[in-house]
PDB file of N, H, CA, C and O in Angstrom:
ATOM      1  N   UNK A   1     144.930   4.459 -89.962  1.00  0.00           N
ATOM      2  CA  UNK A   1     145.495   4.509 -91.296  1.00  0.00           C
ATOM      3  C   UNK A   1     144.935   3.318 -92.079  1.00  0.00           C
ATOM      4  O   UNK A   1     144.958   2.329 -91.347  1.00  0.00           O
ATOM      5  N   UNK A   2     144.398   3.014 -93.399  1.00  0.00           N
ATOM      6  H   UNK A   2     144.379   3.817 -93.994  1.00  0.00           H
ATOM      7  CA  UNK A   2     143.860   2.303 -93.929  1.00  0.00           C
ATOM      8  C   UNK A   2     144.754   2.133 -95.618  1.00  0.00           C
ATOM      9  O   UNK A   2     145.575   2.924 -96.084  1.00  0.00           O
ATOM     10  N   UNK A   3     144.410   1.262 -96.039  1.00  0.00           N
ATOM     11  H   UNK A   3     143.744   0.619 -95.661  1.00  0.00           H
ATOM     12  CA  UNK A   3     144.430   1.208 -97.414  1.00  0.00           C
ATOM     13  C   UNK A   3     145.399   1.850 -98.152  1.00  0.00           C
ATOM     14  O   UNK A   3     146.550   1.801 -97.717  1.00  0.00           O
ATOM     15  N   UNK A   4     145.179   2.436 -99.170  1.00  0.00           N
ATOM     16  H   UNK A   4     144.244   2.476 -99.523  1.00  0.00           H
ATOM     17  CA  UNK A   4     146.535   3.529 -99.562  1.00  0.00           C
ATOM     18  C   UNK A   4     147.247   3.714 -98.551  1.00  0.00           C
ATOM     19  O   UNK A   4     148.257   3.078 -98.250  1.00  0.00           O
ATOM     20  N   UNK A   5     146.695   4.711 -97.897  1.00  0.00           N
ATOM     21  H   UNK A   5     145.875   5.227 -98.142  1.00  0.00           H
ATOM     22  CA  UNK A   5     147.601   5.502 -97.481  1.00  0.00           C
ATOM     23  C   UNK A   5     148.652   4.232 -96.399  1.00  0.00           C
ATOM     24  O   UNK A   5     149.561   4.770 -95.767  1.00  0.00           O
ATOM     25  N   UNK A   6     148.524   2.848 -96.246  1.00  0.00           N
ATOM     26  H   UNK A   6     147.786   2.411 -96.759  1.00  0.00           H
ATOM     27  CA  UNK A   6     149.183   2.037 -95.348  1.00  0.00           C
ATOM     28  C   UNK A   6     150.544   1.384 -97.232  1.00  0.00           C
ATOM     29  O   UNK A   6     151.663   0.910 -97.041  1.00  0.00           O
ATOM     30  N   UNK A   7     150.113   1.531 -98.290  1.00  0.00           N
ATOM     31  H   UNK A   7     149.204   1.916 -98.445  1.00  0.00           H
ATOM     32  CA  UNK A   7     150.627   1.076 -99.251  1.00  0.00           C
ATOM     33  C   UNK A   7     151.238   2.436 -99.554  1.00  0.00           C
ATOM     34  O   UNK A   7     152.150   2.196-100.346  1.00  0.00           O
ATOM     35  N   UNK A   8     151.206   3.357 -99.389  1.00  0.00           N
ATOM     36  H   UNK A   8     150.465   3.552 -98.746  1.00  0.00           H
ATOM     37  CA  UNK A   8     152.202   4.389 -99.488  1.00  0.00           C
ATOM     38  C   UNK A   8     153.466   4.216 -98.560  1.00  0.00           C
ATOM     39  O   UNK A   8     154.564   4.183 -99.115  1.00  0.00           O
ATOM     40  N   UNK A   9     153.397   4.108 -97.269  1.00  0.00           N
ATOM     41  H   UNK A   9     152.504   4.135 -96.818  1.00  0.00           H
ATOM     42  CA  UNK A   9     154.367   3.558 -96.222  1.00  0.00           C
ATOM     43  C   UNK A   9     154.964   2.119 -96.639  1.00  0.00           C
ATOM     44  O   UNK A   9     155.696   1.769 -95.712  1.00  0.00           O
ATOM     45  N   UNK A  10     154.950   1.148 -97.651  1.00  0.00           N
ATOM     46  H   UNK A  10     154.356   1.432 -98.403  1.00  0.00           H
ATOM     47  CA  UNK A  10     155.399  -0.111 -97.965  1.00  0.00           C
ATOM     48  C   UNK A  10     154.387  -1.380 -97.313  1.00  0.00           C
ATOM     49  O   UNK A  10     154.861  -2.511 -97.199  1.00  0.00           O
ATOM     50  N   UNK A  11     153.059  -1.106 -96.929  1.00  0.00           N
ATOM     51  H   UNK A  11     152.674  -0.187 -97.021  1.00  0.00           H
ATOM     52  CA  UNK A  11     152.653  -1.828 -96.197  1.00  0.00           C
ATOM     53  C   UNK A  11     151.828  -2.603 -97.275  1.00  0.00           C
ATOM     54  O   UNK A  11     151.392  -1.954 -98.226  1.00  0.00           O
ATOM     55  N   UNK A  12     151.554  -4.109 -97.186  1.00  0.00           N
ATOM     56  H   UNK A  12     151.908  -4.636 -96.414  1.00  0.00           H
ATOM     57  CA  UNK A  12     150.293  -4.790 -97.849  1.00  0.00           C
ATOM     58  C   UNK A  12     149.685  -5.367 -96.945  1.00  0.00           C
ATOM     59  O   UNK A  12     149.993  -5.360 -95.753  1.00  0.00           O
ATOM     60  N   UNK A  13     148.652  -5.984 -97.514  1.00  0.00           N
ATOM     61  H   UNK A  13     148.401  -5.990 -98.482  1.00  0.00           H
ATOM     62  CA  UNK A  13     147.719  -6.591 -96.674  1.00  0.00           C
ATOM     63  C   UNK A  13     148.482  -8.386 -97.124  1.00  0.00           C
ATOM     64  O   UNK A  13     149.034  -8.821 -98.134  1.00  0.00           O
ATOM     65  N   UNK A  14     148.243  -8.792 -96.220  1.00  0.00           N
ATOM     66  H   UNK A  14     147.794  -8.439 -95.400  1.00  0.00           H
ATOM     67  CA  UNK A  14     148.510 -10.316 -96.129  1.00  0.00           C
ATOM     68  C   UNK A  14     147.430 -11.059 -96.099  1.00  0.00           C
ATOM     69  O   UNK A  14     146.971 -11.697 -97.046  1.00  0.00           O
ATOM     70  N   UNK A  15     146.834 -10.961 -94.573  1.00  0.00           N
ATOM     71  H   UNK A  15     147.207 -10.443 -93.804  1.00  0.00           H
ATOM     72  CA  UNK A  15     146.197 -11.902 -94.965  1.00  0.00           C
ATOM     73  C   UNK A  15     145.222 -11.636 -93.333  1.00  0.00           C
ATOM     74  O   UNK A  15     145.559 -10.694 -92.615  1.00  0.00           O
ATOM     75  N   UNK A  16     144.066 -12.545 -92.916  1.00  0.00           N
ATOM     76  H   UNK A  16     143.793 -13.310 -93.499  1.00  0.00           H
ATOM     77  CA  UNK A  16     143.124 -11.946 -92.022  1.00  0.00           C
ATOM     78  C   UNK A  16     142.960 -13.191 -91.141  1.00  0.00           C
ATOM     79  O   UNK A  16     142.620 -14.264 -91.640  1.00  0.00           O
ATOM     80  N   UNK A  17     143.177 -13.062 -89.969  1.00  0.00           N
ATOM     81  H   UNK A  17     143.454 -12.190 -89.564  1.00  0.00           H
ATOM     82  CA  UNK A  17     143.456 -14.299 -88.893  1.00  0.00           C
ATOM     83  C   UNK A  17     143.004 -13.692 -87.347  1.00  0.00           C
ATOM     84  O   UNK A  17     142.770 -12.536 -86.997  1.00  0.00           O
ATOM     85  N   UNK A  18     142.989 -14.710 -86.740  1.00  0.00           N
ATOM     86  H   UNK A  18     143.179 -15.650 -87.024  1.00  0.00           H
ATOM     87  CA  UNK A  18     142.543 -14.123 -85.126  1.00  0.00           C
ATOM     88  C   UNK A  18     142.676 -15.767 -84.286  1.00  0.00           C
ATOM     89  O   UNK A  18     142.771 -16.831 -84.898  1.00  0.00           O
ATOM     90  N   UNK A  19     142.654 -15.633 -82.900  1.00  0.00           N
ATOM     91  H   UNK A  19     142.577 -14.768 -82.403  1.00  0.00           H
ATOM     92  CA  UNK A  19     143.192 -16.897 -82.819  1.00  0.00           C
ATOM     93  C   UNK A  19     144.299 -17.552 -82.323  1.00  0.00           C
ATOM     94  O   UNK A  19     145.227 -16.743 -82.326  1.00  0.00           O
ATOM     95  N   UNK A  20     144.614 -18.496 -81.950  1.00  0.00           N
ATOM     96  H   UNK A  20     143.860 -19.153 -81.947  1.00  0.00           H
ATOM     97  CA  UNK A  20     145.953 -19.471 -82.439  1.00  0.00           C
ATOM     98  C   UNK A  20     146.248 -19.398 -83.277  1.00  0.00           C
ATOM     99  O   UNK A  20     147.442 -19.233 -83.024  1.00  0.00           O
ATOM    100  N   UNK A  21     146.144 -19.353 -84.984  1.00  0.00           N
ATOM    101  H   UNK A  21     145.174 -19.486 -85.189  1.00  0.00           H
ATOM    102  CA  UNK A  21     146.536 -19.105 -86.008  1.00  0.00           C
ATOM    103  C   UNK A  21     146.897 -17.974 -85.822  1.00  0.00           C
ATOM    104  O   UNK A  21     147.974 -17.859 -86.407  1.00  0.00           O
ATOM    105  N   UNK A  22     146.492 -16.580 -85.099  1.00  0.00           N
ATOM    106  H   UNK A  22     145.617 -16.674 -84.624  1.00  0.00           H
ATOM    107  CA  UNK A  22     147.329 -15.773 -85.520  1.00  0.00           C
ATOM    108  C   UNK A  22     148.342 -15.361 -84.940  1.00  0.00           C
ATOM    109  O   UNK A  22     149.013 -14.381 -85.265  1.00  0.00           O
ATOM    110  N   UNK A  23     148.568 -16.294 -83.784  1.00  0.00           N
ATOM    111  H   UNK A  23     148.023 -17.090 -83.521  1.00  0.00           H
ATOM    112  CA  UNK A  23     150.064 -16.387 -83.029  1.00  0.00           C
ATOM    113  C   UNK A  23     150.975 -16.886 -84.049  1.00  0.00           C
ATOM    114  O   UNK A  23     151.977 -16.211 -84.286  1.00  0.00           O
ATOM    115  N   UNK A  24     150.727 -18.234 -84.843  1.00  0.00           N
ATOM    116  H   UNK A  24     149.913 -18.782 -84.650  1.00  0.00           H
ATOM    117  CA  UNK A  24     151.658 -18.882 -85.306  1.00  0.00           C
ATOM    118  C   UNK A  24     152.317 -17.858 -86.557  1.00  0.00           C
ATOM    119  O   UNK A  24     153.461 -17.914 -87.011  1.00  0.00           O
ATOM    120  N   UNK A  25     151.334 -17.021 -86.906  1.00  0.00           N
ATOM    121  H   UNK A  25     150.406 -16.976 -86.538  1.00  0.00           H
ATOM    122  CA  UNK A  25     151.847 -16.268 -88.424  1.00  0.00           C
ATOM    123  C   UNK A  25     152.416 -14.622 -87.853  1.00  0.00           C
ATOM    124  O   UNK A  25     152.781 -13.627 -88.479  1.00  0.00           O
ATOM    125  N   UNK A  26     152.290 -14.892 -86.489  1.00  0.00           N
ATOM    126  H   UNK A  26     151.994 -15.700 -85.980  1.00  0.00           H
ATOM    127  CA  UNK A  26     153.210 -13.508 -86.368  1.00  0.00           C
ATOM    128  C   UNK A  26     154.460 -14.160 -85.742  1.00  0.00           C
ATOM    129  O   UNK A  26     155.489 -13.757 -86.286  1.00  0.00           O
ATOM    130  N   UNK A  27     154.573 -14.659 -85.189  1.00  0.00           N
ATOM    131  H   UNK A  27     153.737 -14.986 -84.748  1.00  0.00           H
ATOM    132  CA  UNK A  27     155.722 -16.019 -85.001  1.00  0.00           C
ATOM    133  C   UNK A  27     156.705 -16.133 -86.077  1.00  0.00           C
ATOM    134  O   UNK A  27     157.921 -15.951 -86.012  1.00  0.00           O
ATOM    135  N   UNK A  28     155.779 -16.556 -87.356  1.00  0.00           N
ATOM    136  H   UNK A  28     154.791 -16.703 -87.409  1.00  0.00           H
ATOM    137  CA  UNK A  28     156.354 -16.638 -88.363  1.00  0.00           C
ATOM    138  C   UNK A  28     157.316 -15.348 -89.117  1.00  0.00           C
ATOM    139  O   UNK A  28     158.531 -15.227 -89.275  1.00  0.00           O
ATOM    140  N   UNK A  29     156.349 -14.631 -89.418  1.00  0.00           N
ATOM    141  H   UNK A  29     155.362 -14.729 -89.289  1.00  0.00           H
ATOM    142  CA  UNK A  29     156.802 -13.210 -89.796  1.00  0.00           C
ATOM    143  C   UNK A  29     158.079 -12.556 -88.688  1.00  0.00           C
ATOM    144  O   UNK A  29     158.876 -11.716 -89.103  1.00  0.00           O
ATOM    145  N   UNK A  30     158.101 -12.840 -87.915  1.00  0.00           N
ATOM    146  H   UNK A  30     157.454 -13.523 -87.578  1.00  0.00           H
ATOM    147  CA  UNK A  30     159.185 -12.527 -86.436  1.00  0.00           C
ATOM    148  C   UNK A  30     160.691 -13.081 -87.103  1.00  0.00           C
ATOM    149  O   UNK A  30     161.693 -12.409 -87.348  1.00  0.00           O
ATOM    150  N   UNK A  31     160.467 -14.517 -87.295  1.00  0.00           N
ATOM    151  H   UNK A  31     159.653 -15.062 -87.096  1.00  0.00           H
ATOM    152  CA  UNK A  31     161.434 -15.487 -87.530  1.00  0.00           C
ATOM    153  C   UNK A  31     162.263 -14.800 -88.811  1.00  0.00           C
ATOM    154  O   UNK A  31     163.481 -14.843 -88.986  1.00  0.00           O
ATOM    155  N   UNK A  32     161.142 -14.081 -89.753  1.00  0.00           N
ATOM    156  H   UNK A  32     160.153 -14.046 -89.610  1.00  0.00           H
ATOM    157  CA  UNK A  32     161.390 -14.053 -91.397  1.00  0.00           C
ATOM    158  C   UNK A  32     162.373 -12.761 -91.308  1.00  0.00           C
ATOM    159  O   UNK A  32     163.241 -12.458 -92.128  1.00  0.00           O
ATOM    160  N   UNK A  33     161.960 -11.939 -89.882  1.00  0.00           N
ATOM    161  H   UNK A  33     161.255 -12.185 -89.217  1.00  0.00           H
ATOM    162  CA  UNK A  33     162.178 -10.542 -90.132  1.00  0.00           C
ATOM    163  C   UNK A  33     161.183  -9.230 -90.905  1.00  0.00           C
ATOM    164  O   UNK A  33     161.552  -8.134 -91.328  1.00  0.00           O
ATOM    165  N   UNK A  34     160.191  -9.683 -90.884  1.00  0.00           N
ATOM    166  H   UNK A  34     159.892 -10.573 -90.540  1.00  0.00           H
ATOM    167  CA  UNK A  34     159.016  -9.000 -91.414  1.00  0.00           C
ATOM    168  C   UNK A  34     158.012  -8.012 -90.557  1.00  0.00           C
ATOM    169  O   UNK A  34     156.938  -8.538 -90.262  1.00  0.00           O
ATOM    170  N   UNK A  35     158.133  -7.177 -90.287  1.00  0.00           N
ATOM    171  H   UNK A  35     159.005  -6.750 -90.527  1.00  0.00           H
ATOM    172  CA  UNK A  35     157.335  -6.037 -89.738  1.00  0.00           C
ATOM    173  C   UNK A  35     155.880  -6.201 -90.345  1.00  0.00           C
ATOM    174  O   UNK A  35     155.412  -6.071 -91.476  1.00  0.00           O
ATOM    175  N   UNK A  36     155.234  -6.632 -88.785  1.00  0.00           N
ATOM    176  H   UNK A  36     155.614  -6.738 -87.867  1.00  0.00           H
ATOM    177  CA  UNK A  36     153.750  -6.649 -88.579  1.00  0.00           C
ATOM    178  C   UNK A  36     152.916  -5.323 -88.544  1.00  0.00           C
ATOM    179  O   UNK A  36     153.243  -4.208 -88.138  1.00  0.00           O
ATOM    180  N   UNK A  37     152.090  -5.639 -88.928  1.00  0.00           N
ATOM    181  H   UNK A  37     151.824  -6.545 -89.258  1.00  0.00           H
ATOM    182  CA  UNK A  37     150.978  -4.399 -88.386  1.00  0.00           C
ATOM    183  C   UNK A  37     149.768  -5.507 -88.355  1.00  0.00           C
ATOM    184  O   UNK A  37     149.591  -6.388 -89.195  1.00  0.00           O
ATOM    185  N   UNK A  38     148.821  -5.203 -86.956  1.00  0.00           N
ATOM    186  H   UNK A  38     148.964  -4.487 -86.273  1.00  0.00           H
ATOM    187  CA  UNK A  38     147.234  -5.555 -87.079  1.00  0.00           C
ATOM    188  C   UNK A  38     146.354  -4.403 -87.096  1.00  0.00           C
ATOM    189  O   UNK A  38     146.658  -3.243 -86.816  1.00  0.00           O
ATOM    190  N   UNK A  39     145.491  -4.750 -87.371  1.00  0.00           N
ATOM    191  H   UNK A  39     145.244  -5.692 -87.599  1.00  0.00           H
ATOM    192  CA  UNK A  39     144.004  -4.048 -87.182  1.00  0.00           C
ATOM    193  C   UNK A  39     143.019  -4.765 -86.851  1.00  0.00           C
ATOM    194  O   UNK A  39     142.952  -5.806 -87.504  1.00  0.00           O
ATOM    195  N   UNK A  40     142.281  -4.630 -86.146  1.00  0.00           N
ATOM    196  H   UNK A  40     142.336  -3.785 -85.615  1.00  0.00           H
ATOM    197  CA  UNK A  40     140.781  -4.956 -85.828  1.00  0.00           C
ATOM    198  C   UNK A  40     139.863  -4.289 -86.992  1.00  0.00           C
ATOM    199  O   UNK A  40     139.679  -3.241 -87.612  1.00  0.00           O
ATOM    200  N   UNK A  41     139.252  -6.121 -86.802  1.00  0.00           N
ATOM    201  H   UNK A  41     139.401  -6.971 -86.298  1.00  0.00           H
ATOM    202  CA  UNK A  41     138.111  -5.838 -87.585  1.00  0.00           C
ATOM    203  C   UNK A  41     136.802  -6.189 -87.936  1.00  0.00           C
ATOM    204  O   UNK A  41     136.936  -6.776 -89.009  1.00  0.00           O
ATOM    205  N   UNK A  42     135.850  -6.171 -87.705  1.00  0.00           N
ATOM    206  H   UNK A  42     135.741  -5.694 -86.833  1.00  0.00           H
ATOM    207  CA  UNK A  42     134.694  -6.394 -87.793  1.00  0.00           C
ATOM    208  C   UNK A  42     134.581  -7.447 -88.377  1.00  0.00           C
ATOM    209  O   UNK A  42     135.312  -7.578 -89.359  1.00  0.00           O
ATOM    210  N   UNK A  43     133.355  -8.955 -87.916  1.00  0.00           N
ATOM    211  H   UNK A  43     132.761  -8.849 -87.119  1.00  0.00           H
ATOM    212  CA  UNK A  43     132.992 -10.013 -88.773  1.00  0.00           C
ATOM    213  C   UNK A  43     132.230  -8.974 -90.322  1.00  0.00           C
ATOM    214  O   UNK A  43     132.570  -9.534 -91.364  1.00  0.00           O
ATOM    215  N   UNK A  44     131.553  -7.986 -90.533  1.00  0.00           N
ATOM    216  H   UNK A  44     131.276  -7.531 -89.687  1.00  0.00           H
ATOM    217  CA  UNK A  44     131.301  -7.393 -90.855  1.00  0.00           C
ATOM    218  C   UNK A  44     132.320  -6.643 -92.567  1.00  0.00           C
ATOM    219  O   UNK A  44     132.326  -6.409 -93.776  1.00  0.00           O
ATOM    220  N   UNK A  45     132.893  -6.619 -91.458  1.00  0.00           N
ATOM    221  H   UNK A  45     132.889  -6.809 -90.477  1.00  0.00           H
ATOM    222  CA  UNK A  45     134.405  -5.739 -92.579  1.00  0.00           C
ATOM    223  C   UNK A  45     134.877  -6.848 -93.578  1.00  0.00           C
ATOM    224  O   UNK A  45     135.013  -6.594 -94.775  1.00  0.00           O
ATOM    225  N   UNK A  46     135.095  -7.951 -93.107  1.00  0.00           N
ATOM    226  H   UNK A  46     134.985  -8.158 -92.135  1.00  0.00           H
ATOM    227  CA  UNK A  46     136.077  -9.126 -93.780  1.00  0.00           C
ATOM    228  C   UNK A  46     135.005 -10.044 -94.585  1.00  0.00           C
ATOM    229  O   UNK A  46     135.448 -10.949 -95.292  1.00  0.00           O
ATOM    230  N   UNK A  47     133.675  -9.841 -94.499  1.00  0.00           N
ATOM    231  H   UNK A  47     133.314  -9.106 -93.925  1.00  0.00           H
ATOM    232  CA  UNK A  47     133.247 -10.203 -95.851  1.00  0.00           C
ATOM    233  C   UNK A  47     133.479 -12.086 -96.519  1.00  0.00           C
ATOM    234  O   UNK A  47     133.001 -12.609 -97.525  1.00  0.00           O
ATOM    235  N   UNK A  48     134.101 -12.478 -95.790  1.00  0.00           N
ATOM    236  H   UNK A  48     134.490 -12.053 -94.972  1.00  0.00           H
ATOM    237  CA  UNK A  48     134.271 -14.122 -95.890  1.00  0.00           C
ATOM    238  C   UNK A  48     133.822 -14.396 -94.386  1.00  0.00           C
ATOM    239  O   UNK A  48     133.678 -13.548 -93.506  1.00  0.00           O
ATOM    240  N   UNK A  49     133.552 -16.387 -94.249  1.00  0.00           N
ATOM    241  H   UNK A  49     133.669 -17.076 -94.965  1.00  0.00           H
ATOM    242  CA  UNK A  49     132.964 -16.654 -93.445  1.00  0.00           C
ATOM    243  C   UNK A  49     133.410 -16.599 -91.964  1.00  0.00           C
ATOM    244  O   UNK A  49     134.424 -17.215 -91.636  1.00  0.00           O
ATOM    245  N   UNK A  50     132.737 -15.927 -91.099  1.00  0.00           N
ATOM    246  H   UNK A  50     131.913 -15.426 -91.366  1.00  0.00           H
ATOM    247  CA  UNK A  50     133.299 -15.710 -89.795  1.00  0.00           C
ATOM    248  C   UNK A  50     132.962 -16.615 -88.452  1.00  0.00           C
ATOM    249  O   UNK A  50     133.215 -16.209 -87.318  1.00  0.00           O
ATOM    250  N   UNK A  51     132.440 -17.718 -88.695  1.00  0.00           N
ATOM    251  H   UNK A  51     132.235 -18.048 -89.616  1.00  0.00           H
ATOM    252  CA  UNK A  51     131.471 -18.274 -88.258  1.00  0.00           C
ATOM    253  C   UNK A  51     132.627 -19.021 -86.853  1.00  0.00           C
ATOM    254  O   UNK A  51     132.375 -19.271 -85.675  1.00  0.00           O
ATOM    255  N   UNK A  52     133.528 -19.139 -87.432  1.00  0.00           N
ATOM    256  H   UNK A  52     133.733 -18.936 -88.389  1.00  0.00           H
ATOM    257  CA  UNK A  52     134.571 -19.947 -86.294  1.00  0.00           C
ATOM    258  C   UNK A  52     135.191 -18.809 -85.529  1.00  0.00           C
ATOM    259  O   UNK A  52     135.459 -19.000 -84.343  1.00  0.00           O
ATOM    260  N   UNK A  53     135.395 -17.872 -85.976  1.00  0.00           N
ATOM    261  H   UNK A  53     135.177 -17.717 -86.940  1.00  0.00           H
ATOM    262  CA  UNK A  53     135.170 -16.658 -85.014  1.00  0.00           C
ATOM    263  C   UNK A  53     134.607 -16.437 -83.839  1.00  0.00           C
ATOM    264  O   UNK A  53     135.006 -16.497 -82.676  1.00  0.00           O
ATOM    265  N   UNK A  54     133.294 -16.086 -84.513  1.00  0.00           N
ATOM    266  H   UNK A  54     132.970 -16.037 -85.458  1.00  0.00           H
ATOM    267  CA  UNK A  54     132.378 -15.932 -83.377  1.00  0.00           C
ATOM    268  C   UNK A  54     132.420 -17.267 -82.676  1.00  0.00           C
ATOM    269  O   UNK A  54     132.645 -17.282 -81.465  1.00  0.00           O
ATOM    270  N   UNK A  55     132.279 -18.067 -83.148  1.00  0.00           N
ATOM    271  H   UNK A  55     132.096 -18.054 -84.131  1.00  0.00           H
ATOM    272  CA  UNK A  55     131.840 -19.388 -82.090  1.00  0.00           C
ATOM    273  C   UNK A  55     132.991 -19.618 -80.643  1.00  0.00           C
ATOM    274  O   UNK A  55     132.806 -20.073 -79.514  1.00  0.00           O
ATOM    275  N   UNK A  56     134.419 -18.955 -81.471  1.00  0.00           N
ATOM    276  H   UNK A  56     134.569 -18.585 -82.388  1.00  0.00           H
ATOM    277  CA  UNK A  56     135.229 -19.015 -80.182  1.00  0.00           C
ATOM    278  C   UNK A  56     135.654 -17.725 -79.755  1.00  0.00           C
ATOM    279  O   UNK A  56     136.800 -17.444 -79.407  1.00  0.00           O
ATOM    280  N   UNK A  57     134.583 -16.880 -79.801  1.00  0.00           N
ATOM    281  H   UNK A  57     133.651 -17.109 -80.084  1.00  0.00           H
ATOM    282  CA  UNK A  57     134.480 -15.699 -79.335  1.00  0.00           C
ATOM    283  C   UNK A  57     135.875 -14.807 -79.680  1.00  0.00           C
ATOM    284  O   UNK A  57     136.050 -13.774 -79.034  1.00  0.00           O
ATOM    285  N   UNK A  58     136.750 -15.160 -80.577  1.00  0.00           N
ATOM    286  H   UNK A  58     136.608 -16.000 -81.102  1.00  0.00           H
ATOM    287  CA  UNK A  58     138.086 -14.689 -81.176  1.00  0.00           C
ATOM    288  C   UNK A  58     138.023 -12.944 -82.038  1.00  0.00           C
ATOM    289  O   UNK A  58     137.239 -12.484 -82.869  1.00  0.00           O
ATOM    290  N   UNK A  59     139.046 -12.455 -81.462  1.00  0.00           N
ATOM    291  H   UNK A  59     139.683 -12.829 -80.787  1.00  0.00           H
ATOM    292  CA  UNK A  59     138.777 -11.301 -82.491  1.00  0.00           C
ATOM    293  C   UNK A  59     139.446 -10.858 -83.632  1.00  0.00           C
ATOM    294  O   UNK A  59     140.576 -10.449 -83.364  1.00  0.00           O
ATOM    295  N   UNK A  60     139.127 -10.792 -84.874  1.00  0.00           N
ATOM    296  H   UNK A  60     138.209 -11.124 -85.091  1.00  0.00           H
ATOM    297  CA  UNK A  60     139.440 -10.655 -86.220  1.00  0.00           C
ATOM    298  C   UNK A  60     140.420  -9.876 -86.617  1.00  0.00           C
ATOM    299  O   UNK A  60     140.124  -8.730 -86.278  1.00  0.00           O
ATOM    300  N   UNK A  61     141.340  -9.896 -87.108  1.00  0.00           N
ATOM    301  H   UNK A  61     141.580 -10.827 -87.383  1.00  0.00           H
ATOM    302  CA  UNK A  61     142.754  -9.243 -87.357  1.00  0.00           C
ATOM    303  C   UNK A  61     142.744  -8.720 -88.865  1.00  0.00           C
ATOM    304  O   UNK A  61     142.271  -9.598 -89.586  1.00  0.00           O
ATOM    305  N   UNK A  62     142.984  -7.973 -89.333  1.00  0.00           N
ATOM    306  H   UNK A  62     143.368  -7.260 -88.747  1.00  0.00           H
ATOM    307  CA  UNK A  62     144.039  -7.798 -91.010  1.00  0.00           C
ATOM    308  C   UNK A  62     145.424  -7.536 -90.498  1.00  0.00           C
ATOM    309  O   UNK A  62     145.818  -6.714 -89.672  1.00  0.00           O
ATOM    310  N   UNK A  63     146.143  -8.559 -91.287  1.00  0.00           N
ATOM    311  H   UNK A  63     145.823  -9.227 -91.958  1.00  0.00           H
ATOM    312  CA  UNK A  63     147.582  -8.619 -91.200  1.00  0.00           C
ATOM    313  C   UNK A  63     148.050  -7.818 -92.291  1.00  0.00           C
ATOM    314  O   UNK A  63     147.623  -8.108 -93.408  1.00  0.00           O
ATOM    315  N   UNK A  64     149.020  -6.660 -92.147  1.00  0.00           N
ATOM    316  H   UNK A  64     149.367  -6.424 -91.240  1.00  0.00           H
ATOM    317  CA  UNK A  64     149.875  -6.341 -92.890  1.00  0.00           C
ATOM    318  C   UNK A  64     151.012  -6.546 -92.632  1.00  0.00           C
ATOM    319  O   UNK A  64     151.353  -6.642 -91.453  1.00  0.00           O
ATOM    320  N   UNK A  65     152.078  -6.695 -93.840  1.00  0.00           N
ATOM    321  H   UNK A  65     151.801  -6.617 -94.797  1.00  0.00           H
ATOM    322  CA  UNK A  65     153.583  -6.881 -93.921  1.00  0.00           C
ATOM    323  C   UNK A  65     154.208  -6.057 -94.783  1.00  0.00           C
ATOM    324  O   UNK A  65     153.769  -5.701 -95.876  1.00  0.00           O
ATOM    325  N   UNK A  66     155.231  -5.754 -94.292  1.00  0.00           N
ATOM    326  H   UNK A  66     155.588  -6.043 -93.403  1.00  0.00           H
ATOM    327  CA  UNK A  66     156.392  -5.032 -94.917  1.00  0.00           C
ATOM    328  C   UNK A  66     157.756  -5.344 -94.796  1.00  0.00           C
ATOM    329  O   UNK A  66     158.061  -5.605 -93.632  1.00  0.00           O
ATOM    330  N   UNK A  67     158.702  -5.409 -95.620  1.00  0.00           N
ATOM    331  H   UNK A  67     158.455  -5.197 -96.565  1.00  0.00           H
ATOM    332  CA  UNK A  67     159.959  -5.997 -95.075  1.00  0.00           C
ATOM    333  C   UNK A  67     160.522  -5.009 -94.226  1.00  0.00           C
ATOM    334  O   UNK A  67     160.175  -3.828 -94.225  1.00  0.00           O
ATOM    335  N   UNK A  68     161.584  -5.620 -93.349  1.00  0.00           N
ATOM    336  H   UNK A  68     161.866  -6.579 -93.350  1.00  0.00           H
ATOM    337  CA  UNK A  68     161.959  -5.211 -92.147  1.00  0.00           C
ATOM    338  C   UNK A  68     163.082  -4.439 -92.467  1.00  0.00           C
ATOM    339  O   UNK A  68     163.918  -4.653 -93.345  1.00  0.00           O
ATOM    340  N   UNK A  69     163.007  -3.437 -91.590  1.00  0.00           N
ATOM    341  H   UNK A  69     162.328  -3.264 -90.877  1.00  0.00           H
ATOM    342  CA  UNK A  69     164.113  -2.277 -91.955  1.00  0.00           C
ATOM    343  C   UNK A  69     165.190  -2.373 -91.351  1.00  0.00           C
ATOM    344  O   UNK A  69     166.086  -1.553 -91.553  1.00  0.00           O
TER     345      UNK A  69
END
């Protein structure tokens, strides 16, 4: 499911992490009560610099949020 059709269901995009960082922001979102969604995604797809990525061989996330039901 992508794009619209994830913003038809109440979903946005947040924000794009992989990592230790992206423990701490689903952590976060947990705490808030906020319903996660990830996706995988290509250094490719995300179009900003991926370079710390690859270097720690990490794999690339899009975070969506929606408030919790």
């Amino acid at each position: 499911m992508k794009g619209k059709e994830l913003q038809k269901e109440g979903w946005r995009e947040a924000s794009v992490s992989g990592g230790e960082h992206l423990g701490r922001i689903l952590k976060m979102y947990e705490e808030l009560g906020i319903e996660v969604r990830l996706e995988e995604i290509s250094p490719t797809e995300w179009g900003g610099c991926t370079e710390c990525y690859k270097a720690n061989g990490e794999t690339i996330y899009r975070i969506y949020t929606r408030s919790g039901k």
